[in-house]
C-alpha positions, 0 to 999 in steps of 0.5 A, spaced: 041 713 580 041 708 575 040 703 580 032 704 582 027 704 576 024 709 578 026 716 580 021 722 584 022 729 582 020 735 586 022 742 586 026 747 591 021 751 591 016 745 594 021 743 599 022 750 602 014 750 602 014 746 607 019 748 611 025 744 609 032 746 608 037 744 601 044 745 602 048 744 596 051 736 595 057 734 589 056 738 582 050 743 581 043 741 580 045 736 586 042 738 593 041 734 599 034 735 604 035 736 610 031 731 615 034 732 622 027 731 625 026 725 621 020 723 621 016 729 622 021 732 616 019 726 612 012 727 613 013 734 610 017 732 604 012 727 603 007 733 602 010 736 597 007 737 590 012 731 586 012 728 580 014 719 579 018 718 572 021 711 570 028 712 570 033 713 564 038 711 566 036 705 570 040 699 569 036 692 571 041 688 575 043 693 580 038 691 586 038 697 591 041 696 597 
């Protein structure tokens, strides 16, 4: 995570609203998004209610890739 400057957060309940599914990724909180009609799915998740924070932990350098 510390290489974006900004991160945008959104809540389980806002990805099940739309329809999409969460499965358990790493250590709990971590969840991956399920997207296996791509581009249908990517407009759902784009629907959802969300929030743009600038990111804490962001490290200047580091160029997404």
């Amino acid at each position: 995570m510390r290489r974006f400057d900004v991160v945008t957060l959104t809540t389980a309940g806002a990805i099940g609203r739309v329809g999409l599914d969460l499965i358990p990724t790493f250590r709990r909180p971590h969840y991956s998004v399920l997207l296996p009609a791509l581009d249908a799915d990517i407009s759902r998740l784009m629907e959802c209610e969300n929030e743009v924070r600038t990111n804490p932990h962001f490290e200047a350098g580091e160029a997404p890739s």
